[in-house]
N, C-alpha and C positions, 0 to 999 in steps of 0.2 A: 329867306332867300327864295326866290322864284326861279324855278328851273323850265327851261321852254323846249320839245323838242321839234325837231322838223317834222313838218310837215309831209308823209308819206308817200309813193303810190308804189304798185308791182303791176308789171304789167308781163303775164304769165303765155304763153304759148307752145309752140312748139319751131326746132329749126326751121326755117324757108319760110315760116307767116311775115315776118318783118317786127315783129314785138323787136326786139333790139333797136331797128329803127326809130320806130316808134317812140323809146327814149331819151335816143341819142337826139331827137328835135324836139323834143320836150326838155331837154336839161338845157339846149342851148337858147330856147325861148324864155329859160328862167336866167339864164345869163346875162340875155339881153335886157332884161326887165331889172338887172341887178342885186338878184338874190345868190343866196350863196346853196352852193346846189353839191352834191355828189350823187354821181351815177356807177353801179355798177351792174355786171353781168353775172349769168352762173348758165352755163351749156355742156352738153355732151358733147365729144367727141365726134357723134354721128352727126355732119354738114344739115344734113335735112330729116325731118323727122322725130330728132331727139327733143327731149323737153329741156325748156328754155324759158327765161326770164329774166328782165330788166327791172332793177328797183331804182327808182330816183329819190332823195330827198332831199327837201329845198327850206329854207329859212331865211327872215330876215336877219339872223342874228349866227353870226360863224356856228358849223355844224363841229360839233364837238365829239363826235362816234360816229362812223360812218355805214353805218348797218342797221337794219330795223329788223322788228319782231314781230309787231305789228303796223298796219299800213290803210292809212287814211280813205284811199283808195285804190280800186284793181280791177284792173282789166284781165277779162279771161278768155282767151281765144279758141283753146281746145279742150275737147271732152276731159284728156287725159290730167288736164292743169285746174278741173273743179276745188280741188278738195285744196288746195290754196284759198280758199274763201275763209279756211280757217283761221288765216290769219289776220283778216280783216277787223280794226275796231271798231268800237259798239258802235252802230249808226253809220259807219264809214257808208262809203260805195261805193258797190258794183256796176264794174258795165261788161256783159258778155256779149260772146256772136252766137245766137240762139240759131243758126244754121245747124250746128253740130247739137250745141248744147240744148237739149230741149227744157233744163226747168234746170234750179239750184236747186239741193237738198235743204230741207227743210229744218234741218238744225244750223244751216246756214242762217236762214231768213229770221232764225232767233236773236241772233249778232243782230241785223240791221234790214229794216226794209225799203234800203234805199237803192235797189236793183231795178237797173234799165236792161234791159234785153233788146238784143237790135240785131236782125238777121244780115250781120255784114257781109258774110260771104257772098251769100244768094245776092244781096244788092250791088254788091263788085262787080258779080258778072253782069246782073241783067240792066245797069245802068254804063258802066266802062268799060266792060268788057275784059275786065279784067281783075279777077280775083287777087291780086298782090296788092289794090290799095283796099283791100277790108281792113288793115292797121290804123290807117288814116280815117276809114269810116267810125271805127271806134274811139278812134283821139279825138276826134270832134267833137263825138259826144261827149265823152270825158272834159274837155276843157268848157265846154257850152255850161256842163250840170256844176262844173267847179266853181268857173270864174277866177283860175288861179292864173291868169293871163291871156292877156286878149289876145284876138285874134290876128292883127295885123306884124305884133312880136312871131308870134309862131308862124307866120309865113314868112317871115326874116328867115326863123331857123330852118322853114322848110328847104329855101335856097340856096344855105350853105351845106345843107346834108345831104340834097337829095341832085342827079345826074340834070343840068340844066334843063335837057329834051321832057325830063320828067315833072318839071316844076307844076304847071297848069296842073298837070293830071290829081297830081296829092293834094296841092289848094283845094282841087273842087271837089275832090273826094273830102277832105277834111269840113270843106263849108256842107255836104251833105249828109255827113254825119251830125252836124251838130244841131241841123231841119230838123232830124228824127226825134228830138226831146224835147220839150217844152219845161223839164224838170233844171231846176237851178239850185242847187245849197248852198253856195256860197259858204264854204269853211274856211275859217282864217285859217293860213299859214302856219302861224306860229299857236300850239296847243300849251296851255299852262299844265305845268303836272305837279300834283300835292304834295306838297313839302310832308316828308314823314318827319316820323320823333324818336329822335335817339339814332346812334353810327353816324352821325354827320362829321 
């Protein structure tokens, strides 16, 4: 028997960056593409500030748990949300906002050296003007280096999730995020995992 499980990501930050966002248009760009997808959250109490995180998991094949332990790939947007890299698997990827984060720890980079670094903040302001789409800078990237859905699905999703006035702004934040990388892995979706022997 082959067991397949979803396909991962976290996307880690803190209240008021938009990582939630940032989800919530990625699950429904996996909807529109017809996979079968669960998204949840985990936040503090405190509106802004507190640590926060979106984990999506997506498959072709109905998701049968809907929690992960480890995650394909991860976005990390605050200093404070580094050590979440630990749960990244072997090889996964990272995409962080090296505004804040100046370098991943090096027992991280043992897991996988497939770390993109992209100073989204600093680019928010000095290109839009606005630091709140750094979320969309780093899901560019992320979707660009995945390949887990194109491009023209997630501006679907950006249009149902996001205040019409704001549509343009997150498109082109999203299309210049994904300039920043030329790195592509293309990871299937669906990961095989090795049948063990014996309790089945």
């Amino acid at each position: 028997m082959v067991m397949n499980r979803p396909f991962s990501i976290r996307i880690a930050g803190i209240g008021g960056q938009g990582n939630l966002l940032a989800g919530y248009i990625l699950s429904r760009a996996f909807v529109f593409a017809d996979k079968y997808v669960v998204q949840t959250q985990n936040y503090s109490e405190q509106v802004r500030g507190g640590p926060s995180y979106c984990d999506v998991l997506v498959s072709s094949e109905p998701i049968l748990y809907p929690k992960a332990v480890v995650f394909d790939s991860l976005i990390i947007m605050h200093p404070s949300m580094v050590g979440h890299a630990k749960f990244v698997a072997t090889n996964g990827i990272i995409v962080y906002d090296s505004t804040y984060i100046k370098d991943i720890p090096s027992e991280f980079k043992r897991i996988t050296k497939r770390i993109i670094e992209i100073p989204a903040s600093r680019l928010a302001i000095e290109k839009f003007g606005n630091v709140m789409v750094s979320n969309m800078i780093l899901l560019g990237a992320l979707v660009k280096s995945t390949a887990l859905v194109d491009f023209e699905t997630l501006f679907d999703a950006v249009k149902e999730e996001v205040n019409p006035k704001y549509y343009e702004l997150n498109v082109e934040a999203i299309k210049f995020g994904a300039s920043l990388t030329d790195k592509v892995y293309k990871p299937r979706i669906e990961r095989k995992r090795k049948r063990t022997i014996g309790f089945e």
